[in-house]
matplotlib code that plots the C-alpha trace (Angstrom):
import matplotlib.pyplot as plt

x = [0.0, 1.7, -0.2, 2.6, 3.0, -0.4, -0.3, 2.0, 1.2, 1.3, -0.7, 0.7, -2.5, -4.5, -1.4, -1.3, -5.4, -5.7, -2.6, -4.6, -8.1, -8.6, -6.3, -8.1, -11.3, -9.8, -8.6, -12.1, -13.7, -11.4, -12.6, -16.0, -15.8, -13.3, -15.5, -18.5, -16.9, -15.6, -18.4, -20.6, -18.5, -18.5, -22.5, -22.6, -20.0, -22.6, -25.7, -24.8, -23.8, -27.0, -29.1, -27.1, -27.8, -31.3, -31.4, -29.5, -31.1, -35.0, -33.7, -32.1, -35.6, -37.6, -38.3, -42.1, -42.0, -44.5, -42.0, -42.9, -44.7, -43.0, -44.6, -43.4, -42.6, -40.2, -38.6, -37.6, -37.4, -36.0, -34.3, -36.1, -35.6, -37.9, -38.0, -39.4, -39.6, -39.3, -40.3, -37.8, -40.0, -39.2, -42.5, -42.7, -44.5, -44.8, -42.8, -43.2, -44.2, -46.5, -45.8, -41.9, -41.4, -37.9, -37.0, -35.1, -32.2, -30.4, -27.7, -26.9, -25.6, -26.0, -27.4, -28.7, -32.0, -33.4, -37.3, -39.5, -36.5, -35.7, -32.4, -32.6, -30.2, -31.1, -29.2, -30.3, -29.7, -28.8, -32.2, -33.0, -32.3, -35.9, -38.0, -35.7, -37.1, -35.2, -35.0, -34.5, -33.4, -34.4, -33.4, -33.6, -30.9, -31.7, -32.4, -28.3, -27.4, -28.6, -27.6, -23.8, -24.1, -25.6, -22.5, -20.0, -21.9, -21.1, -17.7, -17.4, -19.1, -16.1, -14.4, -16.4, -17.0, -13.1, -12.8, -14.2, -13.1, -9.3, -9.9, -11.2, -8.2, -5.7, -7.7, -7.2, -3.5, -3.1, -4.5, -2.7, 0.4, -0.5, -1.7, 2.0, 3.4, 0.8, 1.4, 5.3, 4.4, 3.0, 5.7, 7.2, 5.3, 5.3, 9.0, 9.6, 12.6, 14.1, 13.3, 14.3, 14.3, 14.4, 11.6, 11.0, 11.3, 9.3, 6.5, 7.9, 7.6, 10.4, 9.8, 9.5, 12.4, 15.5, 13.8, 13.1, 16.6, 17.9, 15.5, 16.6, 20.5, 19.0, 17.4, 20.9, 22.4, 20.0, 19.8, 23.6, 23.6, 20.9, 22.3, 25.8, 24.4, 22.2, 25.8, 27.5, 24.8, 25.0, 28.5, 28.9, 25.8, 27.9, 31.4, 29.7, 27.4, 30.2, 32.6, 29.0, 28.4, 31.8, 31.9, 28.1, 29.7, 32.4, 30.4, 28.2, 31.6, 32.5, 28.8, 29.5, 33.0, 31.6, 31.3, 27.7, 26.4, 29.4, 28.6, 26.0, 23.6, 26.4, 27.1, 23.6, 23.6, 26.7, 24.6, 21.8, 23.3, 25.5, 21.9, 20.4, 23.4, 23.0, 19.2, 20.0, 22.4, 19.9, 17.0, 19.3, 19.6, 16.1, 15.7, 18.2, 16.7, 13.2, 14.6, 16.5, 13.2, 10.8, 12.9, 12.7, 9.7, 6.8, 3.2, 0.9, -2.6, -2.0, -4.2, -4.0, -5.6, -3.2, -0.6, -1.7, -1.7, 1.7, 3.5, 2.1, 3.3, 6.4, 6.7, 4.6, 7.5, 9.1, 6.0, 5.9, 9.4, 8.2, 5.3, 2.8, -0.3, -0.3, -3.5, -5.7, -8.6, -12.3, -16.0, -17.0, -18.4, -17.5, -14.9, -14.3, -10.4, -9.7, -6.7, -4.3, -2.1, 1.2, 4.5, 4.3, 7.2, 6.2, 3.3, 4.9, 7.5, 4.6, 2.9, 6.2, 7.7, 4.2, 3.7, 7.7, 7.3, 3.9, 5.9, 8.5, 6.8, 4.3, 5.3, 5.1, 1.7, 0.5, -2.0, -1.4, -4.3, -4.0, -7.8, -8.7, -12.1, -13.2, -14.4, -16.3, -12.6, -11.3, -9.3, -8.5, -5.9, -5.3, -2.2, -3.6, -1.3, -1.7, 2.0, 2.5, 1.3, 2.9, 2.7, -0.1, 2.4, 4.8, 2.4, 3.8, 7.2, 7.7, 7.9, 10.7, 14.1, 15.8, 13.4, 12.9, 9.8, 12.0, 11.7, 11.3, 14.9, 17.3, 15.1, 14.1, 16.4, 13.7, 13.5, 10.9, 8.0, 9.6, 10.5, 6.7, 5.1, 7.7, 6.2, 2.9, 3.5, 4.5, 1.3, -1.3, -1.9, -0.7, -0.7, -2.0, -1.1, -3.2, -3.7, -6.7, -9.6, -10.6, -6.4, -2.3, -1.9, -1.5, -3.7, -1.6, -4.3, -3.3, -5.6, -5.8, -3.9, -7.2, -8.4, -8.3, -7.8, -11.5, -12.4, -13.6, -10.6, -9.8, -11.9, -11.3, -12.8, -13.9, -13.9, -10.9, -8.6, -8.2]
y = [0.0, 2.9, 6.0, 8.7, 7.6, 7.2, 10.5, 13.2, 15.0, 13.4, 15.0, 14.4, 14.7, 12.5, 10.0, 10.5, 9.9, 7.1, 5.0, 6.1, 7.0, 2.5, 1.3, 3.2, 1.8, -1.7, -1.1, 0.0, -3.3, -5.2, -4.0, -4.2, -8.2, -8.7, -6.6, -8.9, -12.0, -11.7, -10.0, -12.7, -15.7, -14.1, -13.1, -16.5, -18.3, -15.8, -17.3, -20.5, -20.4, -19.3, -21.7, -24.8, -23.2, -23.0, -26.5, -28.1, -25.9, -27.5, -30.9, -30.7, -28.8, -32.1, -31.4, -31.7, -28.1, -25.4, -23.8, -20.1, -18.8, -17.0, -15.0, -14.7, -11.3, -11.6, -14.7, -13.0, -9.1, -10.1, -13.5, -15.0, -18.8, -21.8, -24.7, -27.8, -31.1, -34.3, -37.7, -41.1, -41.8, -38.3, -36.6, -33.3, -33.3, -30.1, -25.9, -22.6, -21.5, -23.3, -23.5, -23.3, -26.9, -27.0, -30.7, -32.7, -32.8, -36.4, -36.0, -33.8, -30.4, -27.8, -27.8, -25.4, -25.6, -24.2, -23.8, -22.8, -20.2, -19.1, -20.2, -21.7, -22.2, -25.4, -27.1, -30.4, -32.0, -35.9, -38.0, -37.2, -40.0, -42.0, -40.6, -40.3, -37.3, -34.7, -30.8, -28.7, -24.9, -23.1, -19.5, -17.6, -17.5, -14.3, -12.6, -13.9, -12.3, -9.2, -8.7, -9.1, -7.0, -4.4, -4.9, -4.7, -2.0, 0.0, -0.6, 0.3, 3.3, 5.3, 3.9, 4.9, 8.2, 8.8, 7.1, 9.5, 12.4, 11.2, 11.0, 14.5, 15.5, 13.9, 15.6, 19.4, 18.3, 17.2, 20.2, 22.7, 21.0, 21.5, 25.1, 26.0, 24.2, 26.4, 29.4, 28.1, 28.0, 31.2, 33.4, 31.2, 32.7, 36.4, 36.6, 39.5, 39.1, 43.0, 41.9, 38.2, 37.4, 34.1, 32.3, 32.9, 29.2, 30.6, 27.7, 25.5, 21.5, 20.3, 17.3, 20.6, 22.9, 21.1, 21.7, 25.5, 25.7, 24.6, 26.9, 29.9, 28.9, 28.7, 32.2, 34.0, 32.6, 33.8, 37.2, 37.5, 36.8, 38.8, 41.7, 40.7, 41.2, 44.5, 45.8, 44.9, 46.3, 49.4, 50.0, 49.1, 51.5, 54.1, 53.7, 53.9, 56.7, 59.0, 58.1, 57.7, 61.2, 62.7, 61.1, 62.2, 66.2, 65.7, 64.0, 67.6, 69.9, 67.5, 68.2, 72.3, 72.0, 70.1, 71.9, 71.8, 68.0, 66.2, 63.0, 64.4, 61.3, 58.9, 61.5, 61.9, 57.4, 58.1, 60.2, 58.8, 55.4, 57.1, 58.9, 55.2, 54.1, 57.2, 56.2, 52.2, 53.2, 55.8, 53.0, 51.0, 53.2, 53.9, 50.6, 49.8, 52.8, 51.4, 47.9, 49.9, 51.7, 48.7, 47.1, 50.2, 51.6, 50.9, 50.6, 53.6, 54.7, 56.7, 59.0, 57.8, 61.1, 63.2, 61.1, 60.9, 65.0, 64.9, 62.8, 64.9, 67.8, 66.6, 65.2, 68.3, 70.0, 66.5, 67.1, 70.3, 69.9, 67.2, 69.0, 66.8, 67.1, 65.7, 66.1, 64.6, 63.6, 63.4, 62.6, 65.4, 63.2, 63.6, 61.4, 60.4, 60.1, 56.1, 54.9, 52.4, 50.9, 50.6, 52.4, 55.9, 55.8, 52.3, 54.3, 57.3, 54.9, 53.0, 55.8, 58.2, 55.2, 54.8, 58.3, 59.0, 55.3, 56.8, 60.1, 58.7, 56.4, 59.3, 61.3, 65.3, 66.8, 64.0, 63.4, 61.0, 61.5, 60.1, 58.6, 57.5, 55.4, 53.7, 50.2, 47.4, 45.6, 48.6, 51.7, 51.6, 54.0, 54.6, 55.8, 56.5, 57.9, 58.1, 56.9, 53.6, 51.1, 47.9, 44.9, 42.2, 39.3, 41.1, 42.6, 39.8, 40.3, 43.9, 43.7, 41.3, 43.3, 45.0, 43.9, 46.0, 46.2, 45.4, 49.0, 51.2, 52.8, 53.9, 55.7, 53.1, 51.2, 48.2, 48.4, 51.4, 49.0, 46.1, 48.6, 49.6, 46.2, 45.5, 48.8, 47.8, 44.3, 45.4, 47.6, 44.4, 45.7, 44.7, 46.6, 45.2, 46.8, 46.4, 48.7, 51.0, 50.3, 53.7, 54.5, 54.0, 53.9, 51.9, 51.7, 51.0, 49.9, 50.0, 47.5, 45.3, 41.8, 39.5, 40.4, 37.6, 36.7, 35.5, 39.5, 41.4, 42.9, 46.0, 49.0, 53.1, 54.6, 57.2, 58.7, 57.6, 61.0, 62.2]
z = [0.0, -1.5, 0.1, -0.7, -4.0, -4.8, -7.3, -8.5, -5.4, -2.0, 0.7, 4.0, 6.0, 3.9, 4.4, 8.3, 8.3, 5.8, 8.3, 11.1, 10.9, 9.7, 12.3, 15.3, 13.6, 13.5, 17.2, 18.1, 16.6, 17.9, 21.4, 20.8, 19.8, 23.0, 25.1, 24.2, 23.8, 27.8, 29.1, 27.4, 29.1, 32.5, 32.6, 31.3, 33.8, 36.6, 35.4, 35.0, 38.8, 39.6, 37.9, 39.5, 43.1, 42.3, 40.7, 43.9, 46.3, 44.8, 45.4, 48.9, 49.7, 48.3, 44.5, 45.4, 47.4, 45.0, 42.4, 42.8, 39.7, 37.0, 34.2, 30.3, 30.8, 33.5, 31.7, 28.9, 29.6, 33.3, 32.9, 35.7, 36.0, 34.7, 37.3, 36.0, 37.7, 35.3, 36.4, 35.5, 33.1, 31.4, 31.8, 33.1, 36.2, 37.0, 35.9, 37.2, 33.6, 31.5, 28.0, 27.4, 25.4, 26.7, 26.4, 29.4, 28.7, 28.2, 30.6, 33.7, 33.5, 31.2, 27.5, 25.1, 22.7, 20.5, 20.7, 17.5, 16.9, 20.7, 22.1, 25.6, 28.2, 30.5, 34.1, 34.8, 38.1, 38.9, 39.7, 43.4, 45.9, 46.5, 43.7, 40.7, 39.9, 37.9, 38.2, 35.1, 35.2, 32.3, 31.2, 27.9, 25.8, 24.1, 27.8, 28.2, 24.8, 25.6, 29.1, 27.4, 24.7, 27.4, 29.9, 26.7, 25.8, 29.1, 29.4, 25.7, 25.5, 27.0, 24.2, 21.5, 22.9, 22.6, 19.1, 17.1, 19.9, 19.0, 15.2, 15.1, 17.7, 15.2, 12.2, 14.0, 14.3, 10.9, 9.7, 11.5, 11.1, 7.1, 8.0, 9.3, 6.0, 3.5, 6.0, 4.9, 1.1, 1.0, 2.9, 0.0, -3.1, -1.5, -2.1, -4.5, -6.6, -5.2, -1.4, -1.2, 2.8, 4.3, 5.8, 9.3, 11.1, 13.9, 14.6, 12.0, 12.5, 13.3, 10.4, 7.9, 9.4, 7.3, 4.1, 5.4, 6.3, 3.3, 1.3, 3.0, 2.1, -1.7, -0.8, 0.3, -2.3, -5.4, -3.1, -3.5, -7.1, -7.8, -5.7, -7.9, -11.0, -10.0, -8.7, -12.2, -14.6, -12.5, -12.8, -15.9, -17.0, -14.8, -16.4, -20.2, -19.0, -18.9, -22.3, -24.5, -22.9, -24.2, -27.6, -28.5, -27.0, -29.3, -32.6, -31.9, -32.4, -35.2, -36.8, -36.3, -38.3, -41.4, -44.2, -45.7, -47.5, -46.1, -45.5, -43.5, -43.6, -42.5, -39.9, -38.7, -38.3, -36.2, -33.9, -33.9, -32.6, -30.1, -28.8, -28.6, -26.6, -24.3, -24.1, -23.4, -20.8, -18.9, -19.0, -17.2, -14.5, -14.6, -14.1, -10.8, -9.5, -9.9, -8.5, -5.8, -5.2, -5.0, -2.1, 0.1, -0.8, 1.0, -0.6, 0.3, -1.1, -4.4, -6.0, -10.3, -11.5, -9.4, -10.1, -14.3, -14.0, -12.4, -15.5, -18.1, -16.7, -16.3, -20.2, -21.7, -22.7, -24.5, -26.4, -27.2, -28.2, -30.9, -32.1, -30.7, -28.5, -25.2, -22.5, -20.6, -21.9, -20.1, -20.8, -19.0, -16.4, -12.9, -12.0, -8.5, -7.3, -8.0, -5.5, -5.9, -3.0, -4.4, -4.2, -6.0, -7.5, -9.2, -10.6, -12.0, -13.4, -15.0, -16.3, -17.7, -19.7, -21.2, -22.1, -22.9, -25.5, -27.0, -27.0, -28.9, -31.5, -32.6, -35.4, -35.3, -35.4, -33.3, -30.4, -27.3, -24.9, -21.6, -19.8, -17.0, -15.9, -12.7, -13.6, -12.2, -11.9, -10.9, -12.1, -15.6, -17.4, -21.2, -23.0, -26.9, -29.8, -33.4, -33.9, -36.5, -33.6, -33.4, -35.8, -34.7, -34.4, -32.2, -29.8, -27.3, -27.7, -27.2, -23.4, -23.6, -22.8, -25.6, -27.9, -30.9, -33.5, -36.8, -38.6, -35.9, -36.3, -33.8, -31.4, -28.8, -26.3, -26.0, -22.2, -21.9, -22.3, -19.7, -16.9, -17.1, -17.2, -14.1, -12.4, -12.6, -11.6, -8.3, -8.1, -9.1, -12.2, -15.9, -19.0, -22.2, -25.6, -28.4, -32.0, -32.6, -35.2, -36.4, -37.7, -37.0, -33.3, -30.4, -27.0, -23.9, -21.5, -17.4, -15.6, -12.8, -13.0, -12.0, -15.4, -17.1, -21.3, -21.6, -20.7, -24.3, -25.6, -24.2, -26.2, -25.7, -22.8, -24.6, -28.5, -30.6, -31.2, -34.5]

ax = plt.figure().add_subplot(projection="3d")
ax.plot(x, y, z, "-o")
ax.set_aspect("equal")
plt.show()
């Protein structure tokens, strides 16, 4: 019987109840049959002692003396004694109950019948001296069975009482022993790739706490090597920062001394992939700093509108700058304040790289309109441009890091779009990206994670731009 191997998963509970739960029932029956079995040989062993007296004592007394009357009821609901007297010829003579065809029996001592379906228990005495006459002892056999199982009954009933008491016991047990192990399994899951902490072993069984111990070793070690890696991409982003810095400074004097249409389009591909390096290398700051920040900042209730206000202002002059038209954009409906419990500076990371990528992706004389909604699911914002959008078979890809739309030219870095889907993992929410139907654009869609794929695709919240 293979109880822990019985599936992919093995439970430990169900194993620790399925050993235990049948062999405290087995136990139990077990009691039960050698409760009744003893009780029934000592009532019997009792009973039998009793009937002999009686038997003996009608003979020494002269087996002629009136039997005292008995009646059915108290023979079979009170176990009250038969006497009969039988003559040598082996008729009966005379009974304290008329009616009970117990036989004689052939020999003396004690013998059970059974009588039109009744058992019978019977004591026959040796032939009295001078009249040969017999005495016969009769008591029901059923009145016996019952007066055992009563008496097995008693001194089990503790028993059973505590049977189911100790199952349920061992049940609570079981369950808050897998209680601490879940409790274990979720501190587990909570662990957030910028905070990794170990596991407290505070109330941990004692069967569980290696395996704890040996996951919080795992934990150090993936903290260390993720804290290793944070510490190399930010010094190396630090040591190019500077040199990419000085050659794009001096490419601009070079562009100043060139005399008119020389090699000016070569020259203006030289810049323009220094500028991409200088944008690669500031995302990757952005991002340690957003790491940094996500360990050490804690979660507070944000206001999105304020906060949607706050990153246009701070990008309206980008725009202005490129010609296009950045705003917020309303129904005119009154729109109460939506919050959000996450760390601010996830959200206005979310929101700028959104902006800054639809920013960057429109051409000029463009609109990006920025919307916000309360929803049945929650709050609900909207990043909307009239840029090229994004090719239908690599909407999924594009928040992979450093990835590119082919044809897009030098201007992203390919990290914009992961940073904010990062961002608003840490805040519950998740941003879908999908093309609009009335022209060229895209529709960066903030919502919360629990929507699920078999929700409608995501549609405007309000009138497309022009």
């Amino acid at each position: 019987m293979h109880i822990l191997s019985s599936g992919p998963m093995c439970s430990l509970r169900r194993a620790l109840l399925l050993w235990l739960v049948p062999l405290f029932l087995i136990v139990g029956a077990a009691s039960a049959a050698f409760s009744y079995w003893s009780y029934n040989r000592m009532v019997g062993e009792f009973l039998d002692e009793q009937m002999m007296q009686l038997g003996d004592s009608i003979v020494m007394q002269d087996e002629r003396v009136a039997l005292p009357p008995v009646t059915t009821e108290r023979v079979h609901k009170w176990g009250s004694y038969i006497a009969q007297v039988w003559t040598p010829e082996g008729r009966l003579e005379r009974a304290s109950l008329a009616g009970v065809d117990v036989p004689l029996g052939r020999s003396p001592g004690f013998q059970d019948f059974m009588v039109d379906g009744s058992p019978w228990r019977a004591y026959t005495t040796p032939p009295a001296k001078g009249t040969g006459n017999r005495v016969q002892i009769v008591q029901s056999g059923e009145f016996r069975r019952q007066l055992a199982v009563e008496r097995a009954g008693a001194a089990l009933a503790p028993v059973m009482i505590l049977l189911p008491l100790a199952i349920l016991i061992l049940w609570g047990v079981a369950a808050k022993l897998s209680r601490e192990v879940h409790n274990i399994g979720r501190a587990a899951a909570e662990q957030d790739v910028n905070d990794i902490h170990e596991l407290p072993m505070t109330r941990v069984p004692a069967e569980v706490a290696p395996l704890v111990e040996s996951f919080n070793d795992l934990l150090a070690r993936l903290r260390d090597a993720f804290e290793t890696k944070r510490r190399f991409v930010q010094d190396a982003a630090h040591e190019l920062r500077t040199p990419i810095t000085a050659v794009a400074l001096q490419l601009e004097n070079v562009r100043r001394d060139l005399p008119p249409g020389a090699c000016l389009d070569s020259f203006s591909q030289l810049q323009a992939g220094v500028s991409r390096a200088q944008r690669l290398v500031d995302q990757l700051l952005k991002l340690l700093r957003n790491d940094t920040r996500a360990a050490q900042e804690a979660p507070v209730m944000v206001d999105l509108q304020a906060q949607v206000h706050q990153s246009i202002d701070g990008l309206i002059a980008l725009a202005d700058q490129q010609g296009i038209d950045l705003g917020f954009v309303s129904d005119g409906a009154p729109l109460p304040a939506p919050l959000l419990r996450c760390a601010a500076g996830d959200l206005r990371s979310l929101l700028d790289n959104l902006i800054e990528n639809a920013l960057r992706y429109t051409p000029q004389g463009g609109v990006v309109d920025v919307r916000l909604a309360a929803t049945p699911r929650g709050p609900v914002i909207e990043v909307v441009d009239t840029g090229p959008g994004i090719p239908q078979d690599q909407l999924g890809r594009v928040f992979d890091r450093f990835f590119r739309v082919p044809g897009t030219g030098p201007r992203g870095s390919g990290l914009g779009l992961s940073i904010a889907q990062s961002a608003a993992q840490r805040c519950g929410l998740r941003v879908v990206l999908r093309n609009r139907d009335d022209r060229s654009g895209l529709i960066a869609r903030i919502e919360p994670a629990a929507a699920t794929a078999g929700h409608a695709p995501a549609r405007p919240l309000s009138p497309a731009v022009a």
